[in-house]
C-alpha positions as CSV (number, residue, x, y, z in Angstrom):
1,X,-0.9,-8.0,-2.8
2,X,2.4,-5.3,-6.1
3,X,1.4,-4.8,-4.2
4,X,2.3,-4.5,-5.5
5,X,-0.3,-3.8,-4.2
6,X,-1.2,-1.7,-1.0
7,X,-4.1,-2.2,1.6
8,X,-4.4,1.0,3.4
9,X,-5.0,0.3,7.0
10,X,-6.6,2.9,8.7
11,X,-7.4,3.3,12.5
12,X,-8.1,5.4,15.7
13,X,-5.5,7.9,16.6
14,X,-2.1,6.9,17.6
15,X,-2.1,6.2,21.9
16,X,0.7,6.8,23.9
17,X,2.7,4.0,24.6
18,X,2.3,5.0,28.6
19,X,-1.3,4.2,28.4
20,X,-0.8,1.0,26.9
21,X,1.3,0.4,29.9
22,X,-1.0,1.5,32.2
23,X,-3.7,-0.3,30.6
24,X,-2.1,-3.5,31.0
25,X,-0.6,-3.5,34.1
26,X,-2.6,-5.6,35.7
27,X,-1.8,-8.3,32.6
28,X,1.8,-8.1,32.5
29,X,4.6,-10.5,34.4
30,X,8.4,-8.2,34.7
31,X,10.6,-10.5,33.0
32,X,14.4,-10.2,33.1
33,X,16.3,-11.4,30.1
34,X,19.7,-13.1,29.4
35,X,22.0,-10.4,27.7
36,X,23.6,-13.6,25.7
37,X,20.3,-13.7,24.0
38,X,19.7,-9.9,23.6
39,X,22.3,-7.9,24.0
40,X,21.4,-4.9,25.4
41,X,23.1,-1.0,25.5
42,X,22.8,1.6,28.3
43,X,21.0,4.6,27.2
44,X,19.3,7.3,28.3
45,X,16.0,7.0,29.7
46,X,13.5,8.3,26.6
47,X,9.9,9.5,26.8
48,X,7.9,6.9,25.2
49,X,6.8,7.6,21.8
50,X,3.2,6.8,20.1
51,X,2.3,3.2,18.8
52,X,0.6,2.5,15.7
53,X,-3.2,1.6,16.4
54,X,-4.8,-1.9,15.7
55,X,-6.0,-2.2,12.2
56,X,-9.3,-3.3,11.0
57,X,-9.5,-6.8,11.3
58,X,-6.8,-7.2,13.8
59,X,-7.8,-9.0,17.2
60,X,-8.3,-6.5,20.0
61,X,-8.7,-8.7,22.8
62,X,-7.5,-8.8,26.0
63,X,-4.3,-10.7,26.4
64,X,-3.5,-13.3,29.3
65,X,-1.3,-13.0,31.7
66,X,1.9,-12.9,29.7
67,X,5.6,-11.6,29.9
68,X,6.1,-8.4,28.1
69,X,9.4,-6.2,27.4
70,X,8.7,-2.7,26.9
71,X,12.6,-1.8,27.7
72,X,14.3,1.2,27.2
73,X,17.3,-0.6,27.3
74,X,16.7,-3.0,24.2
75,X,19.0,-2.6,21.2
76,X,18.7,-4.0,17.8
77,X,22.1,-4.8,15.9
78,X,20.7,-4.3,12.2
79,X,19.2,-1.4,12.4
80,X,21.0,2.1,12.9
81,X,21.2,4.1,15.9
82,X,18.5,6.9,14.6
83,X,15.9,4.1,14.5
84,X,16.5,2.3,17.6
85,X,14.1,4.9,19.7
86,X,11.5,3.4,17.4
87,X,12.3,-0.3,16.9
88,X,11.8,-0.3,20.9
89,X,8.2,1.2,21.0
90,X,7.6,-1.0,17.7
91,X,8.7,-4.2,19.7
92,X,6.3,-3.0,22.9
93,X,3.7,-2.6,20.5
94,X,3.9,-5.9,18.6
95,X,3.6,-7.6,22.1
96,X,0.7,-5.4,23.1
97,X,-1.0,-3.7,20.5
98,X,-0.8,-7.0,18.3
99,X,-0.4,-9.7,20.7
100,X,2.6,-11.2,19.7
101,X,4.9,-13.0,22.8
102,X,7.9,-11.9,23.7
103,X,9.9,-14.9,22.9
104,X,8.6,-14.5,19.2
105,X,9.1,-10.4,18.8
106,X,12.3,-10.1,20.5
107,X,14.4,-12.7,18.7
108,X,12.7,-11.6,15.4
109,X,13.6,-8.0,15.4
110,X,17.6,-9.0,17.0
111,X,17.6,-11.3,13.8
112,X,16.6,-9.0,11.3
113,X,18.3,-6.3,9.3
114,X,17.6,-3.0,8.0
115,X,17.2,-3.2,4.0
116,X,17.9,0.3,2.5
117,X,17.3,-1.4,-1.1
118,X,13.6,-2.4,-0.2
119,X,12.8,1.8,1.2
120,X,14.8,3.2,-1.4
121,X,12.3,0.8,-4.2
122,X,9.2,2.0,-2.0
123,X,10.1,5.5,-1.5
124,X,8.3,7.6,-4.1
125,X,9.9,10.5,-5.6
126,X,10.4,13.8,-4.7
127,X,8.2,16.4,-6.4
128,X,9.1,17.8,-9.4
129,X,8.4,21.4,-10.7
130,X,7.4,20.2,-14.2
131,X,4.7,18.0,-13.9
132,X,5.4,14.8,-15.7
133,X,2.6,13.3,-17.9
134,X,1.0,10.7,-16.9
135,X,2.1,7.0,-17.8
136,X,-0.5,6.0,-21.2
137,X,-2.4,2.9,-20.3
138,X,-1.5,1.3,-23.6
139,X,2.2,1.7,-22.9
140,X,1.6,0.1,-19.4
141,X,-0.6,-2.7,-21.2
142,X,1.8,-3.7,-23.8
143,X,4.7,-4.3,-21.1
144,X,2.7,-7.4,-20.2
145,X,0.6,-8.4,-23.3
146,X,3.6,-9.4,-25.2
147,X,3.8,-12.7,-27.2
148,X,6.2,-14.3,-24.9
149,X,4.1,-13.5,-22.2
150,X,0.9,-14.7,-23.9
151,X,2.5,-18.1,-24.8
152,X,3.8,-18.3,-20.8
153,X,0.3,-18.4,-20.0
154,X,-0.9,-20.7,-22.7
155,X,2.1,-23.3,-21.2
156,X,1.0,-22.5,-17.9
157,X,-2.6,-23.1,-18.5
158,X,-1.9,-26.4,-20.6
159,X,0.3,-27.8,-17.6
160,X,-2.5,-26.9,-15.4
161,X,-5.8,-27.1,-17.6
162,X,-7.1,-29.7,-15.0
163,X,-7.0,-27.4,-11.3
164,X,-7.6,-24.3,-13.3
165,X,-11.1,-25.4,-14.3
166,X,-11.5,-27.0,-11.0
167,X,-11.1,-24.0,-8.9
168,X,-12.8,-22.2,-11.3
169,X,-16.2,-24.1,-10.9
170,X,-15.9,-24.3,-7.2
171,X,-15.5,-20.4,-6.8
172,X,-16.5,-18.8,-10.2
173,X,-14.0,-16.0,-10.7
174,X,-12.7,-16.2,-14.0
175,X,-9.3,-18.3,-14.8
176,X,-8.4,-15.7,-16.9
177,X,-8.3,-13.0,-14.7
178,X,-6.1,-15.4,-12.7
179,X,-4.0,-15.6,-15.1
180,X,-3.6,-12.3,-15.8
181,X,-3.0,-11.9,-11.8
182,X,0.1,-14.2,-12.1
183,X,1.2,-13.1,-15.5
184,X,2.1,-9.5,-14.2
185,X,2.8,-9.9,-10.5
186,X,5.5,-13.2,-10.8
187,X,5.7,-14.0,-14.8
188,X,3.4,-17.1,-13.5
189,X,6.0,-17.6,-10.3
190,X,9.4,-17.0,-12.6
191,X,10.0,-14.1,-10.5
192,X,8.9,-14.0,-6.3
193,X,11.5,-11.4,-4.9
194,X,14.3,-12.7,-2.9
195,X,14.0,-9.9,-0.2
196,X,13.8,-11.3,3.4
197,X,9.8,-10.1,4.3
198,X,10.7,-9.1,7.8
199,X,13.4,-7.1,6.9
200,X,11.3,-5.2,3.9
201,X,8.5,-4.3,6.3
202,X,10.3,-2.6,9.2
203,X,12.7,-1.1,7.2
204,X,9.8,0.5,5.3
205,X,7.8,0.9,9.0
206,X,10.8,2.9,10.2
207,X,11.3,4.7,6.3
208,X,8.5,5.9,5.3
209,X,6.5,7.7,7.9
210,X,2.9,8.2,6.2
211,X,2.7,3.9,6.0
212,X,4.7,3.2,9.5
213,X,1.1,2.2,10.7
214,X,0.5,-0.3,8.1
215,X,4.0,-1.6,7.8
216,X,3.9,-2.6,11.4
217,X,1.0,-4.5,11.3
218,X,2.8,-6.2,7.8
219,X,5.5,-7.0,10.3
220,X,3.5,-8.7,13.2
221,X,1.5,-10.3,10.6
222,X,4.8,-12.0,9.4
223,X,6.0,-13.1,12.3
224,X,2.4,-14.6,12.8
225,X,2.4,-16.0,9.5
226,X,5.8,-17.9,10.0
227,X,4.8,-19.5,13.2
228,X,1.7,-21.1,11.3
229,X,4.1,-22.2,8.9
230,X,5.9,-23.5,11.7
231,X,9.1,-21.6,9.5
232,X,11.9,-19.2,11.0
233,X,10.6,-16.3,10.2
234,X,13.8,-15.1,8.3
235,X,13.2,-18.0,5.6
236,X,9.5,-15.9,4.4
237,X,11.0,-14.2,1.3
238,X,9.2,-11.6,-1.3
239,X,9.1,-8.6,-3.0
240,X,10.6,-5.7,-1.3
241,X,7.2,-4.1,-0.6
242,X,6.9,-7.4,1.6
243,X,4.1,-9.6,-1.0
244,X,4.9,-13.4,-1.0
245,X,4.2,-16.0,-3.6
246,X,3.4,-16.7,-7.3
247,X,0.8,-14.4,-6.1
248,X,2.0,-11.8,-4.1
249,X,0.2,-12.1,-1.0
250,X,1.0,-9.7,1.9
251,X,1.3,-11.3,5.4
252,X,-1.9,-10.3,6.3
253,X,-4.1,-11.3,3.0
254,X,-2.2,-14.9,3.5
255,X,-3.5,-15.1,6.6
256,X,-6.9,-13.7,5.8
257,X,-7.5,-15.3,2.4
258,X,-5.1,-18.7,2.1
259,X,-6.7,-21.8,1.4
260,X,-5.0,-25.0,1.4
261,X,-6.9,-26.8,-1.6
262,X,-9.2,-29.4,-1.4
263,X,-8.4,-29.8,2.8
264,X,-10.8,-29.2,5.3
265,X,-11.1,-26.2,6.7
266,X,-8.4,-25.2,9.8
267,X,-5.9,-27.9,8.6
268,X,-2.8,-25.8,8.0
269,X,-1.7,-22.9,6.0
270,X,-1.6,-23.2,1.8
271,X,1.8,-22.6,0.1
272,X,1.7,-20.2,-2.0
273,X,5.4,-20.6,-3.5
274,X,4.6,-23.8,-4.6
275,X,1.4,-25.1,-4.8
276,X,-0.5,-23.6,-7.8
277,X,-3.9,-25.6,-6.4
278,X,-3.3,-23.5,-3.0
279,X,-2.4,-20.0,-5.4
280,X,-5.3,-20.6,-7.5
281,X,-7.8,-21.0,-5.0
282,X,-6.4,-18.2,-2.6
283,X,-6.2,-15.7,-5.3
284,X,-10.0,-16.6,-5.7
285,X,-10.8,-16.1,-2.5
286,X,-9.0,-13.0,-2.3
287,X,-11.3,-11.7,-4.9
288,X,-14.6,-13.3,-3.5
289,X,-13.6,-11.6,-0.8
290,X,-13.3,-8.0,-2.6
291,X,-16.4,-8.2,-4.2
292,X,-16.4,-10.5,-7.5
293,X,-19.2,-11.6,-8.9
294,X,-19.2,-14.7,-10.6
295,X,-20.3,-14.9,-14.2
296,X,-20.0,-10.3,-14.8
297,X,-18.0,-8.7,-17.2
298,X,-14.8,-6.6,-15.8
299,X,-14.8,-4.0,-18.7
300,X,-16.1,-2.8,-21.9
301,X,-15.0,-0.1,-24.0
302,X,-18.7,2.8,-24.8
303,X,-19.7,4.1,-27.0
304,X,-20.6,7.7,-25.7
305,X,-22.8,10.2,-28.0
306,X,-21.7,13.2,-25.7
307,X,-18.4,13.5,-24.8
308,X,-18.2,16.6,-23.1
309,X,-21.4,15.2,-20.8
310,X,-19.5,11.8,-19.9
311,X,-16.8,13.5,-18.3
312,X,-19.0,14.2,-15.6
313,X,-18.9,10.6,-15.0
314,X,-15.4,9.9,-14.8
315,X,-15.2,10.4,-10.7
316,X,-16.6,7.9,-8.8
317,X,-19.7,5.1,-9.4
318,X,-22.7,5.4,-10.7
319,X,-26.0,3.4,-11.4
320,X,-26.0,1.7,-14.4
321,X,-28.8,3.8,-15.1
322,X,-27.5,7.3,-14.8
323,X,-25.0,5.8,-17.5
324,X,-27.4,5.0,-19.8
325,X,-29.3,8.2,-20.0
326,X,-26.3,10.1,-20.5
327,X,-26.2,8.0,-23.3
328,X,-23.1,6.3,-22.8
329,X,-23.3,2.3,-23.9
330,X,-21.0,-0.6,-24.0
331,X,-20.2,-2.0,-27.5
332,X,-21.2,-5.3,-26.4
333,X,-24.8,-6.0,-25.2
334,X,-24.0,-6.9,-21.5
335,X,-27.6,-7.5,-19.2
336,X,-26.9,-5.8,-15.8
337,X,-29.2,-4.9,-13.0
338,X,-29.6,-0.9,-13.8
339,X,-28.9,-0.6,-9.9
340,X,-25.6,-1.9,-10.8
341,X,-22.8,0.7,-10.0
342,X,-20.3,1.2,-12.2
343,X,-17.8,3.6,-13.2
344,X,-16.6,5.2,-16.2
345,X,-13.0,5.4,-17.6
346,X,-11.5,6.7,-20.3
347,X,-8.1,4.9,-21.4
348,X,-5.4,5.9,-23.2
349,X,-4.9,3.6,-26.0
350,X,-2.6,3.8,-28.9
351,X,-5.7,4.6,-31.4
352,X,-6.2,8.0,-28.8
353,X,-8.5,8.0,-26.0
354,X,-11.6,5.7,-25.5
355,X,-14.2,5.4,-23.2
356,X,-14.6,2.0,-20.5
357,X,-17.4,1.1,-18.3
358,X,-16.0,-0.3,-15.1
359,X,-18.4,-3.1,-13.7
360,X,-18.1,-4.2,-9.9
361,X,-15.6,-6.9,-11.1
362,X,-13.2,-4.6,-12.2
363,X,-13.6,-3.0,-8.6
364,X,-12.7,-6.3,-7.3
365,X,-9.5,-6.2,-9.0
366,X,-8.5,-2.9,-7.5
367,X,-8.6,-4.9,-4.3
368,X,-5.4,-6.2,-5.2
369,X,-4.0,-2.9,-6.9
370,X,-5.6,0.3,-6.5
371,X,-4.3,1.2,-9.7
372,X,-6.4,1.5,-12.9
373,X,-3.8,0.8,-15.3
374,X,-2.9,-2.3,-13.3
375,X,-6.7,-3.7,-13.5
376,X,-7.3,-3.0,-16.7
377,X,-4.3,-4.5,-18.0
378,X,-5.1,-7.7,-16.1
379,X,-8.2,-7.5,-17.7
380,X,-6.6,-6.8,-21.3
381,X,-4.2,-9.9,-20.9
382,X,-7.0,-12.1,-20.0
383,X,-9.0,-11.5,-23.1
384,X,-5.5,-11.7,-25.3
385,X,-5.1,-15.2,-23.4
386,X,-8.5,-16.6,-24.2
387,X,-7.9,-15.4,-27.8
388,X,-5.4,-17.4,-28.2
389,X,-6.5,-20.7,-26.4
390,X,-9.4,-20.4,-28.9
């Protein structure tokens, strides 16, 4: 995912990395390596530092018997001397944290380089003393919803009318909303990023310190991705937040969520440069995944007789319900379960503010960008787009 996109990853405190040495000692083999291969530089001994935890949905099992290099005495070429202290407890934890072998981490790391572009794109800015105001929605929308974009997706979906309403029937999340997906995250695969994946995660790993946790696991999900690929792991390029494809795809939601079209299940990895089958169906599946429900609405703008007592509503879900009595409904008749939960929104458009109910669709789409402009302009493109197919 822009994403781009950002899965949080959240976990147990951070463990020292002594315990993880002590906890595997009875799993590890002392290897000794040829400095040819990785250079190494005398320095100090240094008091181990933490190691990110494992993620959700990151394998925890015991490892085999297996060589592991925790060394002091590693040193990394493209990176600077500050970060070296922590490039060597991120290697030990790749290999035991994530279960990555040595003769994939080590090489990887050597190989890559520190990208001060990608952190300097991801780092957010510093506070201000005037608060800035915040960003209208319409503003955002109209970046994307422009006639040239429209017509991209109309070319797009004529070149590709045939998959589109294939995948479409076999997983019922609308094309649309696909469209809309690739229309802002690659202008429909015009525009991937050229930044070398690796090299965008641990720099931002080592960069930012409030996301070195979820950056890392980006990283060993990588160099995990590009040995499925059966790929040099320095040939995976993206945005500089590390998102891959006409889609965007972090490491680990192309592990997770890639589907090679129409193969059975386990035969390889999709590719999702490419292959708009493998795109379309993987986007799908992403948002199967995050809760879409085939055949819902995503949005409607409400009417509300009480605007004072909706803004009580604008935090959080809600049944469907609650909404109702409070006398907020959507201009167009939409059937729902009143268990449903939904949100309320109130958009900025370019006629002044207006109200939105957010169904669990919308929600889905978050999944990919927790922002609410984002969705909701995925959401506005898709209805300009079926406007103009007719």
């Amino acid at each position: 995912m822009s994403n781009v996109k950002q899965r949080v990853i959240s976990g147990p405190i951070l463990l020292g990395c002594t315990l993880l040495l002590s906890a595997c000692a009875n799993q590890v083999s002392p290897v000794a390596h040829n400095s040819q291969v990785y250079p190494q530089q005398t320095t100090p001994a240094i008091a181990p530092q933490p190691v990110p935890p494992v993620p959700a949905g990151a394998s925890a099992q015991p490892a085999p018997t297996r060589q592991v290099d925790c060394s002091q005495n590693l040193f990394f070429p493209g990176f600077p001397q500050k970060y070296q202290v922590q490039l060597r407890n991120f290697a030990c934890a790749l290999q035991i944290k994530y279960q990555l072998p040595e003769q994939w981490v080590l090489p990887a790391l050597y190989n890559a380089r520190f990208n001060q572009r990608a952190l300097a794109l991801m780092t957010p800015p510093p506070p201000s003393a005037t608060p800035s105001q915040p960003y209208p929605w319409w503003r955002y929308r109209d970046r994307f919803v422009r006639t040239d974009r429209l017509q991209r997706g109309v070319n797009f979906w004529q070149a590709h009318q045939n998959i589109i309403a294939q995948v479409s029937r076999r997983y019922g999340v609308s094309p649309e909303i696909l469209m809309g997906i690739l229309n802002i995250e690659t202008g429909f695969g015009t525009f991937q990023g050229n930044f070398p994946v690796l090299d965008a995660n641990l720099s931002l790993a080592l960069g930012l310190p409030a996301r070195s946790s979820f950056f890392l696991y980006q990283t060993a999900e990588t160099i995990r991705l590009a040995h499925q690929l059966g790929q040099p792991v320095s040939s995976l390029r993206g945005s500089e937040a590390g998102a891959m494809g006409m889609s965007q795809f972090l490491a680990s939601s192309y592990l997770k969520y890639g589907t090679v079209w129409n193969d059975p299940p386990g035969e390889g990895l999709p590719d999702l440069w490419r292959s708009v089958p493998d795109v379309l169906a993987s986007t799908s599946k992403f948002f199967l995944g995050h809760g879409w429900q085939p055949g819902r609405p995503v949005l409607r703008e409400a009417t509300v007789l009480n605007p004072a007592q909706a803004t009580a509503f604008l935090h959080g879900r809600y049944p469907l319900r609650e909404i109702e009595r409070a006398g907020i409904r959507p201009n167009i008749a939409t059937p729902m379960p009143a268990s449903t939960q939904v949100g309320l929104l109130q958009l900025a458009t370019e006629r002044g503010p207006h109200f939105f109910i957010a169904y669990p669709n919308f929600y889905a789409i978050m999944g990919y960008n927790p922002s609410i402009n984002y969705s909701a302009t995925v959401w506005a493109y898709a209805q300009a787009l079926r406007a103009r197919l007719g």
